[in-house]
C-alpha positions in Angstrom: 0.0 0.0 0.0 1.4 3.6 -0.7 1.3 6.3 2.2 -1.5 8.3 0.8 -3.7 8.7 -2.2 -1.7 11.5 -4.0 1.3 9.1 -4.6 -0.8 5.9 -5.3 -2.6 7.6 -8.3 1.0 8.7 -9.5 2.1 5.4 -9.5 -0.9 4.1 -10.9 -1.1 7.1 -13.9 2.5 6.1 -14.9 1.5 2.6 -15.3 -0.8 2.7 -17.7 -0.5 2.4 -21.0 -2.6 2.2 -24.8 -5.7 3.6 -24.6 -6.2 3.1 -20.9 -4.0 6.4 -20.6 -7.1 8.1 -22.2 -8.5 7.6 -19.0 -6.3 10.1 -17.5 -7.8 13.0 -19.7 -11.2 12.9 -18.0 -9.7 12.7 -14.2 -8.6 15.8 -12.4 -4.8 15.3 -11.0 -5.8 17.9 -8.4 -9.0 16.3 -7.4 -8.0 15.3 -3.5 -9.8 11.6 -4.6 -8.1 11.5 -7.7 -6.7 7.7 -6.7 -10.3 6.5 -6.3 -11.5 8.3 -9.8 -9.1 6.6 -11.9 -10.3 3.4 -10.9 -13.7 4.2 -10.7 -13.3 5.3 -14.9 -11.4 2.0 -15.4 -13.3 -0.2 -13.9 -16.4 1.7 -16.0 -15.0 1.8 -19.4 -13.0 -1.9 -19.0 -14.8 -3.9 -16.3 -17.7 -6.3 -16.6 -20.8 -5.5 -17.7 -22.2 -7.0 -14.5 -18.9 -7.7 -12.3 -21.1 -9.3 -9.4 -23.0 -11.6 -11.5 -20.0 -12.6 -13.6 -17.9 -13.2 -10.5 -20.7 -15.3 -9.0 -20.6 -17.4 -12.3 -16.9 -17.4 -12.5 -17.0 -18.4 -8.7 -19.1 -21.3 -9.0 -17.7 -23.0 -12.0 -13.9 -22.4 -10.6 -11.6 -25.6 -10.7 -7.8 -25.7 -9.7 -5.7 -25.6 -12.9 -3.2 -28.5 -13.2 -0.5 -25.9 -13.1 -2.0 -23.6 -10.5 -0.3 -24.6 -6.3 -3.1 -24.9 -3.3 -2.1 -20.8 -2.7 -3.2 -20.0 -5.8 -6.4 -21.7 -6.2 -7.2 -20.4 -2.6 -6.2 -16.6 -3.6 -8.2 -17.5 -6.9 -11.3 -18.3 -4.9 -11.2 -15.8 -2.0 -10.8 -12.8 -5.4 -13.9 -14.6 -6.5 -15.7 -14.4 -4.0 -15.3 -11.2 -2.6 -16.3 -10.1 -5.7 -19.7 -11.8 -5.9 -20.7 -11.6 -2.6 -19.3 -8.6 -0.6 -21.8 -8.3 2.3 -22.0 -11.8 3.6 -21.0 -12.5 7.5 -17.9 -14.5 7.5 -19.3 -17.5 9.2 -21.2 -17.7 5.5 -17.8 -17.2 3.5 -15.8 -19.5 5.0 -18.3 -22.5 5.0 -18.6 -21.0 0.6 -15.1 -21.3 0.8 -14.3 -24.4 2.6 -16.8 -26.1 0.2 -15.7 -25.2 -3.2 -12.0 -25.3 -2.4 -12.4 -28.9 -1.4 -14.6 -30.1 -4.4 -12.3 -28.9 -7.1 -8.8 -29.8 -6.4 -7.4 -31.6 -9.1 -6.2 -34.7 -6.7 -8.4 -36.9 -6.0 -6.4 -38.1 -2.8 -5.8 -35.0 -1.7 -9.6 -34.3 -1.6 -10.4 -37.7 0.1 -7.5 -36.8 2.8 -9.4 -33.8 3.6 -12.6 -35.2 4.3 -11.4 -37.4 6.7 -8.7 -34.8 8.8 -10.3 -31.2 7.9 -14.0 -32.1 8.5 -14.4 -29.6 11.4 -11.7 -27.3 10.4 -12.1 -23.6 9.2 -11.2 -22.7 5.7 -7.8 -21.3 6.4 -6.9 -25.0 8.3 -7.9 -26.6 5.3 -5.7 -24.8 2.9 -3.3 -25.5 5.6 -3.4 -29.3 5.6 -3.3 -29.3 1.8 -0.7 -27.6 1.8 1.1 -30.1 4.1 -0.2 -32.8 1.6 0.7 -31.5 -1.4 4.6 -31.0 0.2 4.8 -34.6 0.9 3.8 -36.1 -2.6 5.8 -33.9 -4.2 8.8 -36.0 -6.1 11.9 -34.6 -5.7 13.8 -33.6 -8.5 16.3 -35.6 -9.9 19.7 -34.1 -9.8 22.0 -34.0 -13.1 24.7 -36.0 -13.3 28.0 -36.0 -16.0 29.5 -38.8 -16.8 32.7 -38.8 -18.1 34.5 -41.5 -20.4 38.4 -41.7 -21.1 40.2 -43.9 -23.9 41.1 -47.5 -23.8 44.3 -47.6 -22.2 47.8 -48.7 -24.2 47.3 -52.0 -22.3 44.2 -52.7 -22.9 44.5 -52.1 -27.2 47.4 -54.6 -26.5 45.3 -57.1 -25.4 42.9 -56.5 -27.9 45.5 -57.5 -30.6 46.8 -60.5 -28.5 43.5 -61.8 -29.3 44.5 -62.8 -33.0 46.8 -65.2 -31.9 44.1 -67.0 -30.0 42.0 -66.2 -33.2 44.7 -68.2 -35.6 45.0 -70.9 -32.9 41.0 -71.5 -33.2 41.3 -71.8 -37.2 43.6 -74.4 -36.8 41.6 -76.4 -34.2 38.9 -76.1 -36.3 40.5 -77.3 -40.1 41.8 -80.6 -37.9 38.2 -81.3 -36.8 37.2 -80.9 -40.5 40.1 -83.3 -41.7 39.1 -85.8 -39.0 35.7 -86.0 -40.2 36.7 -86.4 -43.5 39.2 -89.4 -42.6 36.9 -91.0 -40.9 33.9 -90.7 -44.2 37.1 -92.0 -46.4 37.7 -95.3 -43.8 33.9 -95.7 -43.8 33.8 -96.2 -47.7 36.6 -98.2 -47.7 35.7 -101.0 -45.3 31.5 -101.0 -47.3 33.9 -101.9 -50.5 36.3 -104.6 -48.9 33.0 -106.7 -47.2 31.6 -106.5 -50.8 34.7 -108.0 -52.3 34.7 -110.8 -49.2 31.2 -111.4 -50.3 31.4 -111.3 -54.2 34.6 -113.9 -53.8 32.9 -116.4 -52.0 30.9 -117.2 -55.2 33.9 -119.0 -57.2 34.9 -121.1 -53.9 31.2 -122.2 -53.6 31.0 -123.1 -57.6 34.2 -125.3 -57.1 33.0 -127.5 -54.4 29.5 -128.2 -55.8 31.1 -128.9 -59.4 33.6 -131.4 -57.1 30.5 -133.1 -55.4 28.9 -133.4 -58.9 31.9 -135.1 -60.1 32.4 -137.1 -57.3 28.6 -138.3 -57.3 29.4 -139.9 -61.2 32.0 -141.3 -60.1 30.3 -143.2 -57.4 26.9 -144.5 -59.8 29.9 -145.9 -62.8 31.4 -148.1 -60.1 28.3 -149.6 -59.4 27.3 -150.1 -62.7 30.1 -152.6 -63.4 
């Protein structure tokens, strides 16, 4: 607040600007209430039509934004309200109060918490509970870290080629396997071809002896024909 009116309505001349200064050309500066007439003009030529009825209607359809804090939407409200309803006893605003600030917070937990621990409390308790509520859900931040990386030492790159040795030694290991398995195919194939020549040799031996028992049979009957 300034110290009187006189320097208030200084202030408040200077900071105005467009055509709000055009305000300043109906006011008297020497008028001892010349504070109160500048507002009085502004609130005339660039207030609402009905400022009671439209802060009644602004009042009752007020939610918290998601990016407004529990002071906020409590200033919000009591602006509202004082506003709309300027004579009421303050038994009546704080219960107005108390009611709409708890139906339109934007957390449901929040609003279920104070049901439960502000049921008998005064408005200004209430904000102060949710207060309390909101400062304990709130994450904290994480901090920024910086993480710095250095080059492979000369050691390490030296292991790195030591590994092509191991590489070369692998190769190796690997072409015996392969000349094992073929060995082994070439051993199978030779042993399927020597049973087949066991087998196919037997035939002339078997021939023989049953040509001999033939022979030996004639000779057998001729002695007993004489």
């Amino acid at each position: 607040m300034w110290e009187d009116d006189t320097t208030g309505a200084q202030h408040l001349m200077l900071a105005l600007e467009g055509t709000a200064v055009e305000v300043l050309k109906e006011i008297n500066d020497t008028s001892p209430t010349v504070y109160h007439d500048i507002w009085k003009t502004l609130s005339r030529l660039f207030g609402e039509v009905d400022e009671v009825r439209e802060s009644i209607h602004k009042f009752e359809n007020r939610k918290q934004l998601d990016s407004e804090t529990v002071v906020e939407y409590e200033q919000a409200l009591r602006n509202l309200y004082r506003l709309a309803w300027p004579k009421v006893t303050p038994e009546q605003k704080d219960m107005a109060l108390k009611t709409r600030f708890e139906e339109e917070l934007n957390n449901s937990d929040m609003k279920q918490y104070l049901r439960l621990h502000a049921m008998s409390d005064i408005f200004e308790n209430t904000v102060q509970k949710a207060r309390r509520f909101a400062a304990s859900i709130e994450a904290p931040k994480p901090k920024r870290s910086v993480r710095i990386t250095t080059p492979p030492s000369h050691e390490s790159v030296q292991i790195i080629s030591d590994d092509d040795s191991l590489k070369q030694r692998m190769d190796r290991l690997e072409n015996m396997i392969r000349s094992l398995q073929v060995n082994s195919t070439n051993n199978d194939t030779t042993s399927s071809d020597n049973t087949v020549k066991c087998v196919t040799s037997k035939e002339p031996r078997q021939q023989f002896q049953a040509s001999r028992s033939r022979a030996k049979g004639n000779g057998q009957n001729n002695n007993k024909r004489r």
